[in-house]
C-alpha positions as MATLAB code, in Angstrom:
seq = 'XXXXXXXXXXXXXXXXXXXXXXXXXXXXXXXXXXXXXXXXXXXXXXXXXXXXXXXXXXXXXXXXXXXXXXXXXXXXXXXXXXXXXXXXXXXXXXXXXXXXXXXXXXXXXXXXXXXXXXXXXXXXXXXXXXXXXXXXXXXXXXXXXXXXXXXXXXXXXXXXXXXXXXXXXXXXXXXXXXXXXXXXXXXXXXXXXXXXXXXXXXXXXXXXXXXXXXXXXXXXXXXXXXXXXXXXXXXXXXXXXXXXXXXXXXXXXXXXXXXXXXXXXXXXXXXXXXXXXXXXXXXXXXXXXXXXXXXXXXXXXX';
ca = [
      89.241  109.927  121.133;
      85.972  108.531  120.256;
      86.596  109.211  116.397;
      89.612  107.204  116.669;
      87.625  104.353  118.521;
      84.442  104.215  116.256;
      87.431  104.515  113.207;
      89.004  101.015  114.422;
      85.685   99.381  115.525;
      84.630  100.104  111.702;
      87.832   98.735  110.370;
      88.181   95.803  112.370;
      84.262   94.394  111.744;
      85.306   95.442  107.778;
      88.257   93.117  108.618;
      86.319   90.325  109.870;
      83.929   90.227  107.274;
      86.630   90.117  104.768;
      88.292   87.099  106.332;
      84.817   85.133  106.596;
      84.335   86.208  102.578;
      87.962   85.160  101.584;
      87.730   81.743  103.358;
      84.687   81.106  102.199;
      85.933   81.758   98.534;
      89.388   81.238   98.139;
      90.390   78.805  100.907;
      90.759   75.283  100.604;
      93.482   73.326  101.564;
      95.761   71.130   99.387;
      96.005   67.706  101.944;
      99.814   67.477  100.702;
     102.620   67.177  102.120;
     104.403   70.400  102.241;
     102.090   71.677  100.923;
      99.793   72.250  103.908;
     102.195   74.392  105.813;
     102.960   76.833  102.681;
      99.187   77.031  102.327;
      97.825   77.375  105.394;
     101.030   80.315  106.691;
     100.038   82.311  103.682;
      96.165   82.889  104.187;
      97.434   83.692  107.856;
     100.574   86.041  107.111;
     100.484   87.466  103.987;
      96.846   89.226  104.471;
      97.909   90.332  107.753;
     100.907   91.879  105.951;
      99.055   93.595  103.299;
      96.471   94.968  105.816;
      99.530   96.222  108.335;
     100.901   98.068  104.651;
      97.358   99.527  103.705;
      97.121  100.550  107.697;
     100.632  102.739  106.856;
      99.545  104.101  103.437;
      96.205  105.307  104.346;
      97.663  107.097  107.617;
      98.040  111.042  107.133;
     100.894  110.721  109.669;
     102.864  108.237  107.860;
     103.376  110.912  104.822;
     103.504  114.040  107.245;
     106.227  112.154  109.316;
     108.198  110.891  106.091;
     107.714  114.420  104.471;
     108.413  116.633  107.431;
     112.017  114.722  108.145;
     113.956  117.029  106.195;
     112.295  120.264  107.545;
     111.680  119.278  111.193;
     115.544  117.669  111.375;
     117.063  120.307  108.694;
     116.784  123.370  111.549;
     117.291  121.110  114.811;
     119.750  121.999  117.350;
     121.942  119.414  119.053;
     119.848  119.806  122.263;
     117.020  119.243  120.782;
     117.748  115.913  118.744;
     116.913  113.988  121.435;
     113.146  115.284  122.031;
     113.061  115.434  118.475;
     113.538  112.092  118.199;
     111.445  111.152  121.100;
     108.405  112.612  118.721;
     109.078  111.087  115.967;
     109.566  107.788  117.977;
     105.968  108.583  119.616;
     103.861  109.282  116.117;
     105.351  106.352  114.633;
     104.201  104.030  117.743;
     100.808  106.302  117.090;
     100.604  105.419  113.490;
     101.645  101.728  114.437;
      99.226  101.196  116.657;
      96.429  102.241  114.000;
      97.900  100.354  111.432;
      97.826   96.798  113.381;
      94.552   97.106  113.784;
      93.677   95.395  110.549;
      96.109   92.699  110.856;
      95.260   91.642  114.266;
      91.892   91.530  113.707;
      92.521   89.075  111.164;
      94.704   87.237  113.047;
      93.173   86.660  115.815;
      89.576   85.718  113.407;
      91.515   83.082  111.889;
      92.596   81.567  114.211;
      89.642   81.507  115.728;
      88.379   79.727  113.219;
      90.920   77.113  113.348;
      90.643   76.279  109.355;
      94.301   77.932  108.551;
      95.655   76.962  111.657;
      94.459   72.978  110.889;
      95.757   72.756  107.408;
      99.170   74.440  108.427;
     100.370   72.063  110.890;
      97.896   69.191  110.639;
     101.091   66.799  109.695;
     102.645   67.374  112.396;
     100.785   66.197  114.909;
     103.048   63.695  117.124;
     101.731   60.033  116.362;
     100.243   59.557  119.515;
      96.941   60.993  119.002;
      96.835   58.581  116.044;
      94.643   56.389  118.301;
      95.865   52.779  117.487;
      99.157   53.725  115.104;
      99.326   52.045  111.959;
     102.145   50.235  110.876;
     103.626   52.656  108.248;
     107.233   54.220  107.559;
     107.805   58.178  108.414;
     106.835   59.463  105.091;
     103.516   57.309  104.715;
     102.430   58.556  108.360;
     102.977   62.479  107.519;
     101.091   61.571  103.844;
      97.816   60.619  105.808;
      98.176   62.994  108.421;
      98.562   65.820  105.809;
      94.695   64.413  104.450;
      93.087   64.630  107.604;
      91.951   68.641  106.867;
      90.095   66.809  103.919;
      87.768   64.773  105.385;
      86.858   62.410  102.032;
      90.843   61.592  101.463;
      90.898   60.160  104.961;
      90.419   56.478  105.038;
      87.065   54.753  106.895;
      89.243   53.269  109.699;
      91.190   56.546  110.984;
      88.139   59.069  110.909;
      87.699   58.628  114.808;
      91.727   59.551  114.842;
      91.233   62.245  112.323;
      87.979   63.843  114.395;
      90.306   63.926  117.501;
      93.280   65.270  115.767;
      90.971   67.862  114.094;
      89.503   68.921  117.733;
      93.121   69.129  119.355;
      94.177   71.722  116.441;
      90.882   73.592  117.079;
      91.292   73.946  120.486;
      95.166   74.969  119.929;
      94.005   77.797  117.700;
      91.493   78.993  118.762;
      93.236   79.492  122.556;
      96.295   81.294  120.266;
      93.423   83.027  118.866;
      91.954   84.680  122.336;
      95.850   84.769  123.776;
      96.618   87.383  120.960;
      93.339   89.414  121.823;
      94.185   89.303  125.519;
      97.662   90.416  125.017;
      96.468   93.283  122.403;
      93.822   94.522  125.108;
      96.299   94.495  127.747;
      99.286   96.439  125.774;
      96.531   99.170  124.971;
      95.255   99.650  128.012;
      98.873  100.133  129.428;
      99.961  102.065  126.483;
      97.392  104.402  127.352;
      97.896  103.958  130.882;
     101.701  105.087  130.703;
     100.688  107.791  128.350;
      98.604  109.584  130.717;
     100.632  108.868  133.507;
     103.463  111.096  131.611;
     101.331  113.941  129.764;
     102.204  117.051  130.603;
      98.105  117.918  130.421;
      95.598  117.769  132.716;
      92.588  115.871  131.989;
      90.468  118.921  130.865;
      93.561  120.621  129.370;
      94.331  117.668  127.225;
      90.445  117.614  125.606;
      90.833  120.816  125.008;
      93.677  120.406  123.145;
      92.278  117.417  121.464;
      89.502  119.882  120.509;
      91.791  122.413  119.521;
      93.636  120.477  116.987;
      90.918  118.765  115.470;
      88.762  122.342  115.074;
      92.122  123.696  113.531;
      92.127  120.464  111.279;
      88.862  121.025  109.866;
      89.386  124.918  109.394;
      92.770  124.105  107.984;
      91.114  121.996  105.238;
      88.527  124.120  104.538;
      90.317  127.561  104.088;
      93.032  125.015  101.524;
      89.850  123.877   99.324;
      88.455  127.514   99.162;
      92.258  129.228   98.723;
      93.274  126.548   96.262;
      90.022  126.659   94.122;
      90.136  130.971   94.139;
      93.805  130.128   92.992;
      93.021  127.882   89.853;
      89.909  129.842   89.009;
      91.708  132.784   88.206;
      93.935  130.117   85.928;
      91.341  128.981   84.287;
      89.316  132.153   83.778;
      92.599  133.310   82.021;
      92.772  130.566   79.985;
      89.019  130.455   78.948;
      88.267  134.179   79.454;
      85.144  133.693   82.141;
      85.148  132.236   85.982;
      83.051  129.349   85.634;
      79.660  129.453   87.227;
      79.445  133.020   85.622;
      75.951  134.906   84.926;
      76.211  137.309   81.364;
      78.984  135.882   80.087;
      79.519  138.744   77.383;
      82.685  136.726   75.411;
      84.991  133.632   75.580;
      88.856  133.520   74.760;
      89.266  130.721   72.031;
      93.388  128.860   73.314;
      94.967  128.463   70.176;
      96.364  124.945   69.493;
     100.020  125.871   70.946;
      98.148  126.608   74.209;
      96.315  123.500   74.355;
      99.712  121.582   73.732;
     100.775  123.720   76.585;
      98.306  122.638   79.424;
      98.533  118.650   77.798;
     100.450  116.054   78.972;
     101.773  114.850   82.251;
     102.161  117.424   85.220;
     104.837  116.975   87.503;
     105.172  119.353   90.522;
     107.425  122.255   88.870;
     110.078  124.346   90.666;
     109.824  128.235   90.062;
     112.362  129.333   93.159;
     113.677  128.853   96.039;
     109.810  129.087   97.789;
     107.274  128.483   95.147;
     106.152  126.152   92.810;
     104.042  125.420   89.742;
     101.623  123.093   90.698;
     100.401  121.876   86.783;
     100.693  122.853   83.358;
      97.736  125.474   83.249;
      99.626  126.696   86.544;
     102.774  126.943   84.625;
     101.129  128.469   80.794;
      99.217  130.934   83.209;
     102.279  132.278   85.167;
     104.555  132.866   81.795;
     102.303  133.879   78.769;
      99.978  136.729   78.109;
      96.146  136.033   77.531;
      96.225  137.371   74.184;
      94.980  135.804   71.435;
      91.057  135.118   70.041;
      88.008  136.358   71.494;
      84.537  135.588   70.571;
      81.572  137.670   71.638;
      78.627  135.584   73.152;
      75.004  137.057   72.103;
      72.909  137.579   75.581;
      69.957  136.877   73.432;
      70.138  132.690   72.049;
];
């Protein structure tokens, strides 16, 4: 849907400004040996891999999926396992697919940008493009080779070799870099493609539905934040002795010290029965003790 569009668009420019801030920053290669290739595969993997995380962990799907297993799978029939499982299979290719969104986008921005890609592998560039090779062992070689990302360790006489080698690595990334965007585009289009082709909808039936679900969404959200906040009012109004917001308040309960011990601390999610729940400790003091105690009258006149 167009939400779900203008939702990646938004995270993937977010993504590339991020990755032109962090190499500005925080990148700068080390010209070592051994160093380079450490280096240079971090900045490209290990943001990708926190982004792909972050994709999962901010999905709503991930948690309904991982917290729905047990109820969804708990009442399933034998001959339904396998559409079951053909569900889950499809939300978690869903919630894939918005997750990578992130990662790629930095992917395929640094390697456009060649700077990673150049200090990861710039010693091993084969000794031909050296220009006129110097007479040096193995190790000596992959030393000045590893320098050539750092323009001022490179010495006078190989800069011509160093701007060449430089170029090459460029033009290596950066076509890696448009080859990944090319094969994203292509497995999207055909993922949608092939999930059209098989929908069980009709064009108009399946915006409907869209509709549907989304509408339902928002309802669904709206009638929790109204239900849950006439829930804990009447908590709190038994705990304070007035709803808050409340015109001509004529008196106020004063909690005794036990009660404030009561509702203080850490709340953990509390099991009544079999089908309910006490959801904190003003939930809990609420559902078990009386609202006896000390009441002070409030003058209307101050």
């Amino acid at each position: 849907g167009k939400e779900v569009v203008i939702a990646n668009a938004i995270i993937a420019i977010l993504t590339i400004g991020g990755q032109q801030l962090f190499s500005f920053f925080t990148f700068s290669c080390p010209c070592h040996v051994g160093q380079n290739l450490i280096y240079g595969l971090a900045f490209l993997g290990v943001p990708a891999l926190v982004l792909l995380i972050v994709g999962y962990a901010l999905n709503n799907q991930t948690w309904r999926l991982v917290m729905g297993k047990r109820s969804h799978f708990g009442r399933v029939t034998s001959s339904h396992w396998l559409l079951k499982c053909k569900l889950v299979c499809f939300v978690l290719c869903s919630i894939t697919g918005r997750a990578l969104v992130a990662p790629v986008t930095w992917l395929a921005v640094t390697l456009i940008n060649g700077s990673y890609y150049i200090c990861a592998v710039s010693e091993y560039v084969p000794v031909s493009y050296y220009g006129a090779a110097p007479n040096v062992t193995a190790s000596e070689r992959s030393r000045i080779l590893a320098t050539f990302p750092c323009s001022h360790l490179v010495p006078p006489e190989l800069t011509r070799a160093r701007d060449e080698v430089i170029l090459l690595l460029r033009y290596q990334s950066q076509v890696a870099g448009w080859l990944l965007i090319a094969v994203v585009v292509i497995t999207v289009f055909l993922s949608y493609c092939l999930a059209s082709c098989f929908s069980p909808l009709s064009f108009l039936h399946f915006r409907y539905w869209s509709s549907y679900v989304h509408n339902e969404q928002e309802l669904f959200d709206e009638a929790t934040d109204q239900h849950s906040r006439l829930y804990a009012m009447q908590n709190v109004r038994k705990f304070f002795g007035f709803f808050p917001g409340s015109e001509n308040v004529k008196e106020i309960r004063i909690p005794s010290l036990k009660e404030w011990q009561a509702i203080s601390g850490l709340a953990f999610l509390k099991r009544v029965d079999e089908e309910h729940y006490d959801y904190s400790l003003l939930h809990d003091w609420a559902l078990k003790e009386r609202a006896s105690g000390k009441y002070l009258r409030i003058d209307e006149d101050p």
